[in-house]
Legacy VTK file of the C-alpha trace (Angstrom):
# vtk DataFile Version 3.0
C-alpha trace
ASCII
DATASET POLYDATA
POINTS 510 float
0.000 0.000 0.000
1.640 3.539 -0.838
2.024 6.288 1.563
-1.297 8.397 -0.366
-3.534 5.060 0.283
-2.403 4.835 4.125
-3.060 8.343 4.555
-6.607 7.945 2.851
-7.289 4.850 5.439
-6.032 6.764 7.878
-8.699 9.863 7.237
-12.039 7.719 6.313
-11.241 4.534 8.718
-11.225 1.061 8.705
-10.404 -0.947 5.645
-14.071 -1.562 3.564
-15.070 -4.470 2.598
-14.332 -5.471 -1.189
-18.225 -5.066 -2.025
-17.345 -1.664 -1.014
-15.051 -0.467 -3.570
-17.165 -0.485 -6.201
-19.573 2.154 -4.696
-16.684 4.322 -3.653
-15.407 4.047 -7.747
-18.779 5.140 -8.425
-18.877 7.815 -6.003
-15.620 9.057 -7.564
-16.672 9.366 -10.706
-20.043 11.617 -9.753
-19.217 14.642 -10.610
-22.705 16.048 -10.321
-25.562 15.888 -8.403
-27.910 14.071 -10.344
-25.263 11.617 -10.779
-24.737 10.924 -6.938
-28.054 10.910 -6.487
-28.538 7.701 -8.606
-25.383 6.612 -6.997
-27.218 7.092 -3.796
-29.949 5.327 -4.953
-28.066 2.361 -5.933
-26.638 2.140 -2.633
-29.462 2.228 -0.248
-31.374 -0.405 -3.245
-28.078 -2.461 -2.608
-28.118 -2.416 1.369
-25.520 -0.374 2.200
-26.422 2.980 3.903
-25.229 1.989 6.942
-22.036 0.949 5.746
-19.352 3.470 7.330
-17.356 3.589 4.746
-19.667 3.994 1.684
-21.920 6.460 3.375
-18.393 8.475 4.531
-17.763 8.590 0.519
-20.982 9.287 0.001
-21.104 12.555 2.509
-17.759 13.512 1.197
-19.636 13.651 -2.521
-22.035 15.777 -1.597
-20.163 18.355 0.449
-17.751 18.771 -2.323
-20.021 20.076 -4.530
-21.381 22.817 -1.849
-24.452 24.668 -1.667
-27.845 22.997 -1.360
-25.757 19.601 -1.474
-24.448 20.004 2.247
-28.626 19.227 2.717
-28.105 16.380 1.105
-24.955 15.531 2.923
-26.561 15.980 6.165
-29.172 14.014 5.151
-27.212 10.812 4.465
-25.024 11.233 7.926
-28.443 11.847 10.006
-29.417 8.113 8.849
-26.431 6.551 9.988
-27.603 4.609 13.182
-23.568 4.891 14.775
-21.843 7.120 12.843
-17.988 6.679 13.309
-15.150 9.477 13.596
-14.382 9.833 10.284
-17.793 10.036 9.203
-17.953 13.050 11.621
-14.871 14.284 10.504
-16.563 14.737 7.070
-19.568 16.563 8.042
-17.405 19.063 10.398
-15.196 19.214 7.895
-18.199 20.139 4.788
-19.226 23.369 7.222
-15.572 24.210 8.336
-14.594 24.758 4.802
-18.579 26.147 3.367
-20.078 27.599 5.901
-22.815 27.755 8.330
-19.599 27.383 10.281
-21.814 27.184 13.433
-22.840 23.951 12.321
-19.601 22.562 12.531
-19.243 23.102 16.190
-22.756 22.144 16.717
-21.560 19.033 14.963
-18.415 18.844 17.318
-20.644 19.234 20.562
-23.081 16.345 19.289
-20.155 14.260 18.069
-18.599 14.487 22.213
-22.023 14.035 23.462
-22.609 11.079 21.994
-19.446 9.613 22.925
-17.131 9.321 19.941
-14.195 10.920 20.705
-12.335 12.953 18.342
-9.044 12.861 16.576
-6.029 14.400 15.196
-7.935 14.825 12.064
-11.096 16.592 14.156
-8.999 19.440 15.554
-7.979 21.029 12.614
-11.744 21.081 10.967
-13.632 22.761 14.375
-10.772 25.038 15.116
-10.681 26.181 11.818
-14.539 27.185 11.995
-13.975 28.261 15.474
-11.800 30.885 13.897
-13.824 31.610 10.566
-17.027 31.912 13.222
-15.108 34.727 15.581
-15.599 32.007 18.578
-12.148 32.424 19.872
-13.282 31.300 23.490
-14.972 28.482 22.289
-11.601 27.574 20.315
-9.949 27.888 23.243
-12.370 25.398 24.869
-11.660 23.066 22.587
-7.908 23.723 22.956
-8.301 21.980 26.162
-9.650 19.546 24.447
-6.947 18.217 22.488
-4.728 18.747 25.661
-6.919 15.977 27.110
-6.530 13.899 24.582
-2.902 14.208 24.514
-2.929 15.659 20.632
-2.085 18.958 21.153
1.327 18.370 20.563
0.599 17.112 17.419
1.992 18.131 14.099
-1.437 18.586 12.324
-3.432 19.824 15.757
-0.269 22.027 16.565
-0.267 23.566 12.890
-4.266 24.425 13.213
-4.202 25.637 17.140
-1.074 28.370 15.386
-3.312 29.501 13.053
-6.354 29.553 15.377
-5.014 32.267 17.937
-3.243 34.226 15.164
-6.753 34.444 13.556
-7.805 35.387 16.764
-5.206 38.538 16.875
-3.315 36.562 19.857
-0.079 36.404 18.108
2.259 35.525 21.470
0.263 32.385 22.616
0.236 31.651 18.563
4.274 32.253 18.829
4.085 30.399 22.259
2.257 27.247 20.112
4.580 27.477 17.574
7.548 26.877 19.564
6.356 23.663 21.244
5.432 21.846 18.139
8.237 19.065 18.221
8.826 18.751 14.698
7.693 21.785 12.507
7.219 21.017 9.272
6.787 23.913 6.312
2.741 24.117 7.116
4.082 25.000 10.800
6.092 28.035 9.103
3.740 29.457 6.808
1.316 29.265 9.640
3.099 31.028 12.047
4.676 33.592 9.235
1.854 34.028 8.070
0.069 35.246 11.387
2.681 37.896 11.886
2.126 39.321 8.547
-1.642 39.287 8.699
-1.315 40.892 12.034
0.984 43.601 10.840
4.230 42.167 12.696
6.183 42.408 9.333
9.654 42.559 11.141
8.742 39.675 12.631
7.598 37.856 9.965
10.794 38.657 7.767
12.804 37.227 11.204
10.661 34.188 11.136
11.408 33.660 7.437
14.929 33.913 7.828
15.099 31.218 10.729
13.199 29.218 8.698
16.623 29.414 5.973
18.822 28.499 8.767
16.572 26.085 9.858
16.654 23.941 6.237
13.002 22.546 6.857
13.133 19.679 4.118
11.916 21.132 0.859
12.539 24.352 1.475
10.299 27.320 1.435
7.345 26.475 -0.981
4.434 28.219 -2.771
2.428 29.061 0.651
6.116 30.646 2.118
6.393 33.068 -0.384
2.591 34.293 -0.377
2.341 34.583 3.125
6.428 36.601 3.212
6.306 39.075 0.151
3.295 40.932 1.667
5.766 41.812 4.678
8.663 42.601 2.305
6.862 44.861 0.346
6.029 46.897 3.550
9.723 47.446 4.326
10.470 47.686 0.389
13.217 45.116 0.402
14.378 44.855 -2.738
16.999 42.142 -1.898
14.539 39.881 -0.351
12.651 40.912 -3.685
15.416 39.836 -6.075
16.183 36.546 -3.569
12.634 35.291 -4.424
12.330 35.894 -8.014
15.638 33.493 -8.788
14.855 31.269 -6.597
11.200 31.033 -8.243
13.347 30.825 -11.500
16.279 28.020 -10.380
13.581 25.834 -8.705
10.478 26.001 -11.808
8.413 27.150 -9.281
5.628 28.472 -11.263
4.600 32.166 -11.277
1.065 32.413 -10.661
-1.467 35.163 -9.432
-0.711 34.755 -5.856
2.975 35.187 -6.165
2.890 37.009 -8.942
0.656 40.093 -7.308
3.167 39.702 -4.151
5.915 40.122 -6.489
4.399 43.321 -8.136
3.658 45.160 -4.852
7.172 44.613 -3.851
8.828 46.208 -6.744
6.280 48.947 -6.798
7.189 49.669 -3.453
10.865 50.253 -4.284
10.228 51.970 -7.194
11.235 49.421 -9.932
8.148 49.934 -11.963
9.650 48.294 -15.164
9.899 45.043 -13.164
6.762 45.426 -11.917
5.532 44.956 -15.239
8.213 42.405 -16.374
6.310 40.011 -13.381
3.361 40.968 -14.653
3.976 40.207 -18.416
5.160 36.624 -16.946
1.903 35.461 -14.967
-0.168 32.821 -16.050
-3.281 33.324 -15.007
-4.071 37.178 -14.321
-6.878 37.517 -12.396
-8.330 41.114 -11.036
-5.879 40.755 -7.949
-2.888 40.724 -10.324
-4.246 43.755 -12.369
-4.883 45.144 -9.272
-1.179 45.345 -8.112
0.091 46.335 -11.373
-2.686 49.172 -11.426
-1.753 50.384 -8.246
2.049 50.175 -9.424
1.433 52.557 -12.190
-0.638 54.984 -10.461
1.365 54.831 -7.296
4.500 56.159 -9.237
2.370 58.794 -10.965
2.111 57.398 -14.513
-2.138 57.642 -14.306
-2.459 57.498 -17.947
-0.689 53.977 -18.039
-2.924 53.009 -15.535
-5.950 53.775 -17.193
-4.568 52.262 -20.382
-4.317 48.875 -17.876
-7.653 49.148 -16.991
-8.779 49.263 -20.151
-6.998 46.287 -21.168
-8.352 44.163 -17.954
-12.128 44.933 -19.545
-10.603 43.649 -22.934
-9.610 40.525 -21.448
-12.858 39.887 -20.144
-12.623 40.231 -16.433
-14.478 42.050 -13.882
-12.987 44.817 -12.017
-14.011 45.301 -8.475
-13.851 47.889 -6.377
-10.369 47.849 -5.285
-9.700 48.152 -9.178
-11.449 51.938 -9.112
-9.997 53.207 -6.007
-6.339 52.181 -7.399
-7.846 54.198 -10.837
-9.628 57.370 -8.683
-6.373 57.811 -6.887
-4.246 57.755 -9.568
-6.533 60.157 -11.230
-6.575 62.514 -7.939
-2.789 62.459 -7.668
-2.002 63.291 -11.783
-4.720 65.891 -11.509
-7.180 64.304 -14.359
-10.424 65.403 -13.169
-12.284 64.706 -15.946
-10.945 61.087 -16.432
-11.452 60.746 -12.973
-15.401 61.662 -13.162
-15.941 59.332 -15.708
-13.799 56.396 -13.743
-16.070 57.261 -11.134
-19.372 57.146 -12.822
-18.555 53.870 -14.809
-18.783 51.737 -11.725
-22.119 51.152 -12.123
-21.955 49.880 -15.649
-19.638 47.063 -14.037
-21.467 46.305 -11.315
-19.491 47.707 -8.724
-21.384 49.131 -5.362
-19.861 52.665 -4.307
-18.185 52.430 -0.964
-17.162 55.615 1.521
-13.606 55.365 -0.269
-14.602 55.708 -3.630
-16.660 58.723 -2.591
-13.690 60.229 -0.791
-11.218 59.712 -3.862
-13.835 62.116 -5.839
-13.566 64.840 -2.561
-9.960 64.434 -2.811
-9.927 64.779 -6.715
-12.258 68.009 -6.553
-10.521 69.544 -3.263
-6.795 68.803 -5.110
-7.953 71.299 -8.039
-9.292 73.512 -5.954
-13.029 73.338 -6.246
-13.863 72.918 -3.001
-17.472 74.420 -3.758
-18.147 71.466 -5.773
-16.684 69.161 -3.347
-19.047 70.381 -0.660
-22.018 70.098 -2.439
-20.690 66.509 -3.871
-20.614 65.714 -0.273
-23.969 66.980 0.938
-25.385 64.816 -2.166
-23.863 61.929 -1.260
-26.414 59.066 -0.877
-24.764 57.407 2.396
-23.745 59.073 5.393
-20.506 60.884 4.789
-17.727 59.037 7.520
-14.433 59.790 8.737
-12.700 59.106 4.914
-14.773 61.724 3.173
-13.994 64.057 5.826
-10.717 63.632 6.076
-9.479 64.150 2.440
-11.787 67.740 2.770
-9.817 68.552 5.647
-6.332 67.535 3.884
-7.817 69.989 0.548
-8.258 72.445 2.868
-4.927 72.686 3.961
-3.369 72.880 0.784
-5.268 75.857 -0.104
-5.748 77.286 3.107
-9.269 77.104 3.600
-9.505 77.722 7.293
-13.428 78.658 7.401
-14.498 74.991 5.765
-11.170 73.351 7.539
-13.102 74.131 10.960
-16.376 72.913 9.516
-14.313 69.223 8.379
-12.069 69.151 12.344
-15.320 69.684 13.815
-17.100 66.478 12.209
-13.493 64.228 11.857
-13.360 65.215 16.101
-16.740 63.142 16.432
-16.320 60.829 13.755
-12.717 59.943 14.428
-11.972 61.461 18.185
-8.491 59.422 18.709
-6.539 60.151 15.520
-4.322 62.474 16.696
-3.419 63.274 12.720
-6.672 65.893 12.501
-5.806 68.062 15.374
-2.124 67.918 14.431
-3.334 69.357 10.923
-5.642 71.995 12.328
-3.298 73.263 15.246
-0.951 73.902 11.726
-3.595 75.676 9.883
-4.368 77.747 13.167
-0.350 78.290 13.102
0.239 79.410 9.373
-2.934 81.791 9.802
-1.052 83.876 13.188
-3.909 82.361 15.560
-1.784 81.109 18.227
-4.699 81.056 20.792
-6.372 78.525 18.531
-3.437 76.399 18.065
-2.136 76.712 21.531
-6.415 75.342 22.000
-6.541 72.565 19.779
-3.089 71.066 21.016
-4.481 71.288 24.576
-7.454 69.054 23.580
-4.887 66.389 22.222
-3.307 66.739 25.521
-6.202 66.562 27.918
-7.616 63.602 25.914
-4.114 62.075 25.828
-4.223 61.072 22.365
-1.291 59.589 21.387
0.241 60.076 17.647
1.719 57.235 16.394
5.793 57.510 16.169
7.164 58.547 12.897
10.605 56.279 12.324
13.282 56.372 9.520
14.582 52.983 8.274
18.146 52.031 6.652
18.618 49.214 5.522
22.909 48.094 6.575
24.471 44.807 5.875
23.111 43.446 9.188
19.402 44.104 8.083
17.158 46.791 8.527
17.784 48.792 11.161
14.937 51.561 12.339
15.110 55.113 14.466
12.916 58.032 15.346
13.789 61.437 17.032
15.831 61.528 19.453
15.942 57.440 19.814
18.545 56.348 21.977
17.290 52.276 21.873
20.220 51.507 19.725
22.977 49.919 21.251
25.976 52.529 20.222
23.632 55.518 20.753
26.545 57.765 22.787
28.561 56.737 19.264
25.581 57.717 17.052
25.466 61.440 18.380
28.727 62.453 18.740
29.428 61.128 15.192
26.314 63.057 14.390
27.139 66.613 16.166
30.776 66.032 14.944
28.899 66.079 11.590
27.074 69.214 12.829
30.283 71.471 13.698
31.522 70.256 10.084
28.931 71.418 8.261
28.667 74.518 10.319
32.361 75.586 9.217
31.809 74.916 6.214
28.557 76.596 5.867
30.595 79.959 7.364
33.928 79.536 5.032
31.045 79.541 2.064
29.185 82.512 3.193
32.847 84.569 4.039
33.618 83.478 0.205
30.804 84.796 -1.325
31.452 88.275 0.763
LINES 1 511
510 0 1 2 3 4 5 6 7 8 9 10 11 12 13 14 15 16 17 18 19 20 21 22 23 24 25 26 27 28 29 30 31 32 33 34 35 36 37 38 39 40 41 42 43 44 45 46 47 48 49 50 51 52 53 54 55 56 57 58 59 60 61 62 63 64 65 66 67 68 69 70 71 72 73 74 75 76 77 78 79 80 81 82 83 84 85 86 87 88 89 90 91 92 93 94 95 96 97 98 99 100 101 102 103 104 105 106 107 108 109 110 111 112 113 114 115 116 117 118 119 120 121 122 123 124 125 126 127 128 129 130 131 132 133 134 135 136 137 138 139 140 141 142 143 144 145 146 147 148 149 150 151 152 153 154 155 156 157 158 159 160 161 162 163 164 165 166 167 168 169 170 171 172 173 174 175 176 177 178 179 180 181 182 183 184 185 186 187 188 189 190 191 192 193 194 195 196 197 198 199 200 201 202 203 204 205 206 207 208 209 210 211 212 213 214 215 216 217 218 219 220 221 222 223 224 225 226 227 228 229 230 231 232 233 234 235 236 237 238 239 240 241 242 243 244 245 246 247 248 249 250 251 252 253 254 255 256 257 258 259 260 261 262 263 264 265 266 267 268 269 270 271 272 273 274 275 276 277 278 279 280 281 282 283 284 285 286 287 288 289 290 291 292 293 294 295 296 297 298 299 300 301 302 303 304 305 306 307 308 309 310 311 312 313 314 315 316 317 318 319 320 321 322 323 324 325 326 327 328 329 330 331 332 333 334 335 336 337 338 339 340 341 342 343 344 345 346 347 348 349 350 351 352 353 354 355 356 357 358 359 360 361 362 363 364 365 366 367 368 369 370 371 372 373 374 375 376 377 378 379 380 381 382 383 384 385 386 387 388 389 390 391 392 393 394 395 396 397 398 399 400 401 402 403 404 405 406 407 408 409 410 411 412 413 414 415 416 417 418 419 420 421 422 423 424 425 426 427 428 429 430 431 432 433 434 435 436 437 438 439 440 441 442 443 444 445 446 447 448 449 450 451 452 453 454 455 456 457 458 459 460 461 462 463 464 465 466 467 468 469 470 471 472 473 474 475 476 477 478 479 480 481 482 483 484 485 486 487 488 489 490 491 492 493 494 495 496 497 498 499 500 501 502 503 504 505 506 507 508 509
């Protein structure tokens, strides 16, 4: 028996009974629903709905096929007098993967109630609809279960209980997880890498990833590694790490699909190699929108908004659908190059594709209108909007106003962002300025008071250089790093330097 048929055994049971097999080759076959169901009905004509085994297949057939089928599916399992583990497995697995996911822990309860307990294979189904439900205590809950039952340690429980709490935003009990699981194999990795990114931990991601080089986990990094890692990359703009992945996709044959492919984009776009960008994107081989997204975004990012709208017009050509990240990619790169009127029409041809008008799209036509200086029109776009203007629409009126020193509507926009968005210190920062560049210290001096009385905090700006050693990061007046006394003295020597200098110039020119 090979190591794919053990496995298979493993997941549906015991070993069936030869005048199984030919049911289960039947079952495999179905690849619609008509043609199960007259599978069905040869089955139950034949005597075998209570068979285990058949009726697992037979579940499994259904579910796959989704939608009104998981009825069926439920039907079949519901008629099995003592349904075993796997057969459980199968139905918690159908509504982990399709939804209701309530069901599946419903399913989970039942299947502990009446007495069957679970396995290493049952873990990984309910925690993963734990997760896709928002029931992180009840995940936790059945954390303890697998404790109990001694599997937590388990590769394939460990694996699922990583992803579980980093789902659940508890990355340090995910990290905590991680680091007990005996033998990690590359699933363990990507899970765990993957929960930093997701949670916005990209330096600890890329740290993660680089252990996992050191670590030679057999078959190196694979498809999964470099989807989860490029995402971080491409936040810190690491075009090393960029040029890393690309040969090694090209020495190993890995092949350059959407999901790598996109990943790819955004990372060049981010350090500004826009020809590469579209040298990935020329190489993909199966563009879908998310693809034409990134390489949308890359265009209009960099400020070349007509090449973006020639894009977009080639994605309709090829017969997709463009969603709505699509426009907002196209309205920015509009607002930014100052094409109002190609903007307008962007904005106005979302209906003929389909595509619902969210608060962003809204506030990408504020921010084209307030950029060129209309901000009569933008006002009464806004009061004609037909949802409630939020914190977005608000907030590029406010950012209009300050380029063209509109301090009579700025007020008006402070006044709404301070109830719509009261902790973002950005809007009072931008208003104290206003109140600054105008001569009304009292205001400022007012404004900055609030931010102080409410203690809201603004996030810390940093710089980041990137040195043999990695990157290395530093606000003002940081002295975290480890030769700070060296740092300033280097940098006020630096300081007296260019001081001289500054006064042998001036004496010149005298």
């Amino acid at each position: 028996m090979s190591g794919a048929s053990r496995r298979v055994q493993q997941i549906l049971g015991p070993k069936p009974r030869k005048d199984s097999f030919q049911y289960t080759h039947l079952l495999h076959l179905c690849k619609t629903t008509d043609t199960i169901k007259k599978a069905h009905a040869q089955i139950v004509v034949g005597g075998h709905k209570q068979d285990p085994f058949i009726a697992t297949k037979l579940i499994d057939s259904y579910a796959n096929l989704g939608g009104p089928n998981l009825v069926h599916a439920r039907q079949v399992f519901d008629n099995l007098s003592e349904p075993d583990v796997f057969s459980w497995n199968v139905v918690i697995k159908s509504y982990a993967n399709a939804g209701p996911f309530a069901e599946a822990l419903k399913a989970y309860d039942a299947m502990r109630w009446r007495g069957t307990a679970p396995n290493r294979y049952t873990f990984p189904f309910v925690l993963k609809a734990s997760s896709a439900e928002g029931a992180s205590k009840k995940g936790q809950v059945i954390h303890g279960h697998a404790v109990k039952c001694g599997l937590d340690l388990d590769l394939f429980v460990g694996n699922a209980l990583v992803t579980f709490y980093a789902k659940c935003k508890d990355v340090q009990v995910s990290r905590k997880l991680f680091d007990e699981i005996p033998r990690r194999d590359v699933v363990s990795w990507n899970s765990m890498i993957s929960g930093y990114t997701v949670n916005g931990f990209v330096d600890d991601a890329i740290l993660l990833f680089c252990d996992m080089l050191r670590d030679e986990v057999a078959g190196g990094p694979d498809h999964a590694t470099f989807v989860t890692i490029l995402p971080a990359f491409a936040q810190v703009a690491d075009i090393h790490a960029g040029y890393w992945i690309h040969g090694y996709i090209v020495k190993t044959g890995m092949r350059l699909d959407s999901a790598v492919g996109s990943g790819l984009i955004s990372l060049y776009s981010n350090c500004g190699y826009v020809s590469m960008a579209r040298a990935i994107f020329d190489k993909v081989s199966d563009r879908n929108v998310i693809v034409w997204n990134a390489i949308i975004r890359c265009h209009g990012t960099h400020g070349l908004a007509l090449e973006a709208l020639a894009l977009f017009r080639q994605l309709v050509e090829a017969g997709l659908r463009p969603d709505g990240i699509v426009f907002l990619c196209l309205l920015s790169a509009c607002s930014h190059a100052g094409l109002l009127e190609q903007g307008w029409h962007i904005f106005h041809s979302m209906e003929t594709y389909g595509v619902a008008k969210s608060e962003a799209h809204y506030a990408c036509i504020v921010d084209l209108l307030g950029r060129a200086g209309d901000m009569e029109q933008a006002v009464e776009f806004i009061q004609s909007m037909p949802i409630q203007p939020g914190k977005s629409v608000y907030g590029a009126l406010l950012g209009a106003c300050r380029i063209h020193k509109n301090m009579e509507l700025a007020e008006l926009a402070a006044e709404k962002l301070f109830v719509l968005d009261p902790d973002n210190a950005g809007r009072y920062v931008i208003l104290a300025q206003m109140y600054e560049d105008a001569g009304r210290w009292q205001d400022a001096a007012r404004v900055r008071k609030i931010v102080q009385e409410k203690e809201i905090k603004k996030p810390i700006g940093y710089s980041s250089v990137e040195l043999e050693s990695g990157h290395q990061k530093f606000g003002v007046n940081d002295e975290t790093h480890l030769y700070t006394a060296q740092i300033f003295q280097t940098l006020l020597s630096l300081d007296r330097v260019m001081g001289k200098e500054t006064h042998t110039q001036c004496d010149a020119f005298l």
